[in-house]
C-alpha positions in Angstrom: 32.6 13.2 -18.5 32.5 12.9 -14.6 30.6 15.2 -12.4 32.2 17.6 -9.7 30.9 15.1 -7.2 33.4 12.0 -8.3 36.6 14.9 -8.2 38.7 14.2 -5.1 42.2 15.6 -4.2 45.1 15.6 -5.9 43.1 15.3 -9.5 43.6 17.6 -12.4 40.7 19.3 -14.3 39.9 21.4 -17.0 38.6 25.2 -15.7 37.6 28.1 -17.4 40.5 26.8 -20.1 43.5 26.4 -17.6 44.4 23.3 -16.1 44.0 23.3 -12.0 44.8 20.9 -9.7 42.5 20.0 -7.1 44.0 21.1 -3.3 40.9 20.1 -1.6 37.4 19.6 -2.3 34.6 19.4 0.0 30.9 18.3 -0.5 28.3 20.5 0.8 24.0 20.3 1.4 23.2 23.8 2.8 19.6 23.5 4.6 16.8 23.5 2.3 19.2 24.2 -0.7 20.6 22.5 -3.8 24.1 20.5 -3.1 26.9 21.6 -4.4 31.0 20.9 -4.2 33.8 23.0 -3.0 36.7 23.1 -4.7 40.0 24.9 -3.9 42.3 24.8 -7.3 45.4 26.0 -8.2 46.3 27.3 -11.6 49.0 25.2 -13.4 49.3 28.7 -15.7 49.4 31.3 -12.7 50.3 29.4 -9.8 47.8 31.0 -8.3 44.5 29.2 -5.6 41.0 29.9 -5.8 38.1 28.5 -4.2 35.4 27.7 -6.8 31.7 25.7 -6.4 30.3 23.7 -8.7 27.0 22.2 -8.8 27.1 18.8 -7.9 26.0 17.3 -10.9 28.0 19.5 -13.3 30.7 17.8 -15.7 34.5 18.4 -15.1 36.8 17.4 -17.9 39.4 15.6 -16.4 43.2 16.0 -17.9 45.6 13.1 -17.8 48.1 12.9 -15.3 51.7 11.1 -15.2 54.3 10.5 -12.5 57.6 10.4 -12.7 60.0 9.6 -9.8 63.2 11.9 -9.3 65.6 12.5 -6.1 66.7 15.8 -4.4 70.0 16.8 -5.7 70.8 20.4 -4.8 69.5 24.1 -4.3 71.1 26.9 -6.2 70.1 30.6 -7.5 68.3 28.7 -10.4 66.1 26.2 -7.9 65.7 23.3 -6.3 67.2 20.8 -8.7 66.1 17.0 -8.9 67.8 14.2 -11.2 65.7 11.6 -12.4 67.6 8.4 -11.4 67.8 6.4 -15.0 68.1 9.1 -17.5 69.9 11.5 -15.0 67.6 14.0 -16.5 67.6 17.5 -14.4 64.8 19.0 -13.7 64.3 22.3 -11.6 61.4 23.8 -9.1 61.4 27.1 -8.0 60.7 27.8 -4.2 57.1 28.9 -4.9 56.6 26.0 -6.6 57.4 23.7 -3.9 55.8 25.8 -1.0 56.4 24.3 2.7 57.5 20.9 0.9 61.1 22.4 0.5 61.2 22.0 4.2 61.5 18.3 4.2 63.7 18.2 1.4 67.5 16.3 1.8 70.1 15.0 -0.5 68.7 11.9 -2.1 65.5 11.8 -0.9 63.2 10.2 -3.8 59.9 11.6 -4.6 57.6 11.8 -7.2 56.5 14.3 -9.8 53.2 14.4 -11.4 53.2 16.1 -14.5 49.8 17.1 -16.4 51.0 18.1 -20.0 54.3 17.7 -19.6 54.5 20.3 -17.0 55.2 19.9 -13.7 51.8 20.0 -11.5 52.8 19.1 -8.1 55.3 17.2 -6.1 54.3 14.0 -3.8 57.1 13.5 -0.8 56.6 10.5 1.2 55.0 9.9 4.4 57.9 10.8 6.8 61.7 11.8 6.3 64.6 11.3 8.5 66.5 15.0 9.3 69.4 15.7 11.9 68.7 18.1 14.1 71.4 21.2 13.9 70.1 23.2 16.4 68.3 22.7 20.5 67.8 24.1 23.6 68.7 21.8 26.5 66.6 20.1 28.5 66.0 21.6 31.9 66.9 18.6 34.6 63.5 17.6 36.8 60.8 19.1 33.7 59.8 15.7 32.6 56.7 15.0 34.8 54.3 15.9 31.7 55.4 15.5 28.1 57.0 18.4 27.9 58.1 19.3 24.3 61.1 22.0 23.4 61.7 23.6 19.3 64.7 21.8 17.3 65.6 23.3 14.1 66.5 20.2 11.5 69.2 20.2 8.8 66.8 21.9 6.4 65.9 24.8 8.9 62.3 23.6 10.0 61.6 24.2 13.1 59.3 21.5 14.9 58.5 20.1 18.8 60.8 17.3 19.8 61.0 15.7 23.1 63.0 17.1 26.1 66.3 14.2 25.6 66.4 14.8 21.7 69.7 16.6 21.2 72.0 18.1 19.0 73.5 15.6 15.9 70.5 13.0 16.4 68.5 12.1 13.5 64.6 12.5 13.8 61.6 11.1 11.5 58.9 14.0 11.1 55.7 14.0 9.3 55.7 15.3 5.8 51.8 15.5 6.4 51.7 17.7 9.8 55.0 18.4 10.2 55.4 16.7 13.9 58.2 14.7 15.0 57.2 10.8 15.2 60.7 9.4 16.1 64.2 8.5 16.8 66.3 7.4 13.4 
């Protein structure tokens, strides 16, 4: 079995008979004390994130994962619904589920699903997507001596900071990972 120190993010384990996935995980050497690892993990069962330690040379059992790639169809009452491409196989999230990733979420965009025991664990979405911008305050004439950034709200009603000549019906790439615009479509 693997020790707590070789876990890293994204991995899921085996604890206290519920099967977690690993959020984030820090290694830590406290003065003149014994190392040990941080580990925040959320409950497949419960949904629910704890922080736990774990002495650096205890065992984790590791559980296998799979991932399957789907694309965002549609939100209803029910979820977020996703069709997996070959099979057209439905599957559906609910908004907890998804947390802040239902933000960057638009008609066909592919992403994958791991699953850890044929359940859903978590959902990966790619590095950046491509929104339009519904919603922006104009630009005030002469405020462009610093880079001076205004809010947009996007198709999918995230708010970010855009530069002062992005406008109304333009496309934008943002960061899935921060959430900060990067771009012109």
């Amino acid at each position: 079995m693997p020790s707590a120190n070789d876990m890293h993010k994204g991995m899921a384990i085996r604890y206290k008979g519920d099967v977690s996935i690993v959020l984030d995980m820090q290694h830590r050497t406290p003065g003149n004390l014994r190392a040990f690892v941080q580990a925040t993990l959320r409950s497949l069962r419960t949904g629910k994130s704890s922080v736990q330690r774990f002495s650096s040379t205890e065992s984790v059992e590791v559980v296998p994962m799979a991932r399957k790639r789907y694309e965002f169809s549609y939100k209803d009452q029910e979820g977020y619904h996703f069709i997996e491409p070959n099979t057209y196989e439905d599957l559906v999230l609910s908004e907890e589920f998804l947390g802040d990733s239902k933000d960057y979420l638009s008609e066909n965009l592919a992403v994958d699903v791991v699953f850890t025991e044929d359940r859903a664990a978590t959902i990966e979405l790619p590095a950046s997507v491509t929104l339009k911008v519904i919603e922006s305050a104009d630009g005030v004439k002469g405020d462009s001596a610093n880079n001076v950034m205004k809010p947009a709200t996007v198709e999918t009603g995230l708010t970010v900071q855009v530069p002062l000549f992005i406008k109304e019906g333009e496309c934008i790439k943002i960061s899935t990972g921060e959430g900060k615009y990067l771009g012109r479509a």
